[in-house]
C-alpha positions in Angstrom: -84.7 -22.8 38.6 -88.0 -20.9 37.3 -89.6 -18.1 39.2 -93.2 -20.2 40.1 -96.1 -17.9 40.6 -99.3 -20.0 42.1 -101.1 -16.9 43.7 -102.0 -13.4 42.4 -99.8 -10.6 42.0 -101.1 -6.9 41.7 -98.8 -5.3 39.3 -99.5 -1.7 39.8 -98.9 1.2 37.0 -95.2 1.5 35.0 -94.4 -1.5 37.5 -93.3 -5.5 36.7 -94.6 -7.9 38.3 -92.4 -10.9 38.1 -88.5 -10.1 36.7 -86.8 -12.9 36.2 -85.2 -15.6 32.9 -87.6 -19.0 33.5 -90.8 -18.0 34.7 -93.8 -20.1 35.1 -97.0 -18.9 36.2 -99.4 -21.7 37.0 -103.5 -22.7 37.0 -105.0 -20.3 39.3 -102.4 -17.7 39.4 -103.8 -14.4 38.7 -101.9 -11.4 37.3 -103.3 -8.5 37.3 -101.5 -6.0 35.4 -102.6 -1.8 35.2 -102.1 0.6 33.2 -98.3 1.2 31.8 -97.0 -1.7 33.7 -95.5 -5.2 32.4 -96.5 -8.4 34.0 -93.9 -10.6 33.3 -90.1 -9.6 31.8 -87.6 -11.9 31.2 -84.0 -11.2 29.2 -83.4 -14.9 28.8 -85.0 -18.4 29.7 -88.3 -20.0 28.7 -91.8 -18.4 30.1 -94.6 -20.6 30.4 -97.8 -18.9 31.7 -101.5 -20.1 32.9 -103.9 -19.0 35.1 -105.6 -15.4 34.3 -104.0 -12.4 33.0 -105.6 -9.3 33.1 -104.0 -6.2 31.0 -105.0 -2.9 31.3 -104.3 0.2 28.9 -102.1 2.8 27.7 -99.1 0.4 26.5 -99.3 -2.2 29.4 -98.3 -5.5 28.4 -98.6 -9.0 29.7 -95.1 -11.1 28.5 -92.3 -8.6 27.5 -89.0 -11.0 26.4 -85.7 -9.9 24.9 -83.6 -13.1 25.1 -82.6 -15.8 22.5 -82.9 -19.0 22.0 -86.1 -18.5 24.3 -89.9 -20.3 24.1 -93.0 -18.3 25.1 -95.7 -20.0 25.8 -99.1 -18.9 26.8 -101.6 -21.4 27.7 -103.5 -18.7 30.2 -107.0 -19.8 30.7 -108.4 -16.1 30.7 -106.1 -13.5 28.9 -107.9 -10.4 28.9 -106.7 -7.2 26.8 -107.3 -3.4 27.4 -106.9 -0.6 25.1 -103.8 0.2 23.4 -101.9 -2.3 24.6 -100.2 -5.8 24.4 -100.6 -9.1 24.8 -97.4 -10.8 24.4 -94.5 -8.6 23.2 -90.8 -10.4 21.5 -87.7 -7.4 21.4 -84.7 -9.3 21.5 -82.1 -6.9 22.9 -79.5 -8.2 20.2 -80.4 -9.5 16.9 -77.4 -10.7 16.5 -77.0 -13.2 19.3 -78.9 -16.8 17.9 -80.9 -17.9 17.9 -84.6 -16.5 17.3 -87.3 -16.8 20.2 -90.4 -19.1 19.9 -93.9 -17.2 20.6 -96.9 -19.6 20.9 -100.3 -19.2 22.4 -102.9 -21.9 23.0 -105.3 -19.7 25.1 -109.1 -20.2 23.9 -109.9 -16.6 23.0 -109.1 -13.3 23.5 -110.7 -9.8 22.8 -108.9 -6.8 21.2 -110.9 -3.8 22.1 -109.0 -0.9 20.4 -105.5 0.1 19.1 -104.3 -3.4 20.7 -102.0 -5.8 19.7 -102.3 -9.7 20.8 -98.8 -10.8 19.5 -95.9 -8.2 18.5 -92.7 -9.5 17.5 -89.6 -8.1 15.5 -87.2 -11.3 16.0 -86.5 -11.5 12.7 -83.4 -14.3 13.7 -82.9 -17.4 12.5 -85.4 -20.1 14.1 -88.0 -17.1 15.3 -91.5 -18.2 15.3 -94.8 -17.3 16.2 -97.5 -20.0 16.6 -101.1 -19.1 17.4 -103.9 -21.3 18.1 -106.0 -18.7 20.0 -109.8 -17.4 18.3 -109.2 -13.4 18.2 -111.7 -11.7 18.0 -112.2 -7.4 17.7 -114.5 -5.3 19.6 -113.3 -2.0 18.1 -111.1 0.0 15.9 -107.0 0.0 14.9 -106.0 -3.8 16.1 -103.8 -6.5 14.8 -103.9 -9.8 15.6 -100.6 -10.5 15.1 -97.5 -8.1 14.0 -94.7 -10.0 13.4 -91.0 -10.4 11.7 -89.9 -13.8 11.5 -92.4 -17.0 10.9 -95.7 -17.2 11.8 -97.9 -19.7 11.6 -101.9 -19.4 12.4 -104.1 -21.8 13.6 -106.6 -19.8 15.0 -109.7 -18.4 13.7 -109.5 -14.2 13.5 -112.8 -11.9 13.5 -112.1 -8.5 12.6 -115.7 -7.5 11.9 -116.3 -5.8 14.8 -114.2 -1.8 13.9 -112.9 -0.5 11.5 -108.9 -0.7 10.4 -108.0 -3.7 12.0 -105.5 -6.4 11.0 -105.3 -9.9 11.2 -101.6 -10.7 10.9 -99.0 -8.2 9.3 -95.6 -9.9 8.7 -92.8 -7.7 8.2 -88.5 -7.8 7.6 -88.9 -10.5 5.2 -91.0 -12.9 7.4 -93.0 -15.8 6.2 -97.4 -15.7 7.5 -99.3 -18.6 6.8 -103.0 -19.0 7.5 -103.4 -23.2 8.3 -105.7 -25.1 6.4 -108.9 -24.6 8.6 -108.3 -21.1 10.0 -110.5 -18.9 9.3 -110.1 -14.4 9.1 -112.6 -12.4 8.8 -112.0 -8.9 7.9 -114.2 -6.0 8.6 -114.8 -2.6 7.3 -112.6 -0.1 6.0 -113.0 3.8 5.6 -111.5 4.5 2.1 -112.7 8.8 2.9 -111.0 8.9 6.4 -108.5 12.2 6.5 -105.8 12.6 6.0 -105.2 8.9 4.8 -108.0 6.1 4.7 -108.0 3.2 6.7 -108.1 -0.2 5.4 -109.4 -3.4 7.0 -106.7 -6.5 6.4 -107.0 -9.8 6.5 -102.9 -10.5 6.1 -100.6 -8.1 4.5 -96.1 -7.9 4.3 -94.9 -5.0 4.9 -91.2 -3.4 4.9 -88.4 -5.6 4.7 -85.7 -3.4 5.9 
């Protein structure tokens, strides 16, 4: 039996709101998540959220899973982002239990303001996927779109215009990133004088494999 949220939940700083393995939040739940704190963590079970989700800063996060074999889906209405933080977050606690977690988000839109991450996964199992269909766009500097291990596959447009150094969708431990026909990233400016290292604007880059 799911956790069922259908109200609004005040999830106050380094706190979680809902703790549970299936959680579902539904149209017209609110959660309202503040600085440090995690809206919704689950070790196992499917999460399915809608509604509004409001994230703060400093690290806060909206989803935080660690299972396997789980599906995250976010189909929130409003999914609002603060500064250096996280949308959606996939840490399996063991990657050696199978199989890989499913990430996908059909939200509308959603904002990344600065040093923010919408999607963050390093499930690089067996089956692990990220699937976006949600228009990102930047309003400042340092963001990625999506940073993931594992598959990913975008449907959504990205706009990274708007800052300096940010990054559509980095895939890293050997993962596979594909932009669908019909998507559309934009990358912004970079600052190839910055000190001590210059900062480059990305539309998709692989990084490390190990």
């Amino acid at each position: 039996t799911p956790v069922e949220n259908f109200a609004k939940i005040l999830v106050n700083k380094k706190s979680v709101g809902i703790n549970g393995n299936s959680v579902e939040t539904k149209n017209g739940s609110v959660l309202d998540i503040k600085d440090e704190a995690t809206g919704i963590y689950s070790a196992g079970g499917n999460v399915t959220v809608a509604g509004d989700i409001s994230i703060a800063n400093k690290g806060a996060v909206g989803i935080y899973a660690e299972g396997a074999g789980q599906v995250i889906k976010n189909n929130a209405t409003n999914f609002k982002i603060g500064e250096s933080s996280y949308g959606i977050i996939n840490s399996p606690k063991d990657l050696t239990v199978m199989p890989g977690n499913n990430v996908e988000s059909t939200t509308g839109s959603v904002i990344l303001p600065v040093d923010s991450v919408f999607i963050y996964s390093k499930d690089s199992r067996s089956g692990a996927k990220v699937i976006n269909r949600t228009n990102l766009t930047t309003n400042g500097d340092g963001n990625y779109g999506i940073y993931s291990a594992g598959n990913v596959d975008n449907y959504g447009n990205i706009d990274m215009t708007k800052g300096i150094g940010n990054v559509g969708i980095y895939s890293t431990l050997g993962g596979t990133a594909t932009n669908k026909s019909g998507a559309i990233i934009t990358v912004g400016a970079s600052n190839i004088k910055a000190k001590p290292n210059a900062i480059y604007s990305i539309g998709m880059a692989a990084g490390y494999t190990k």
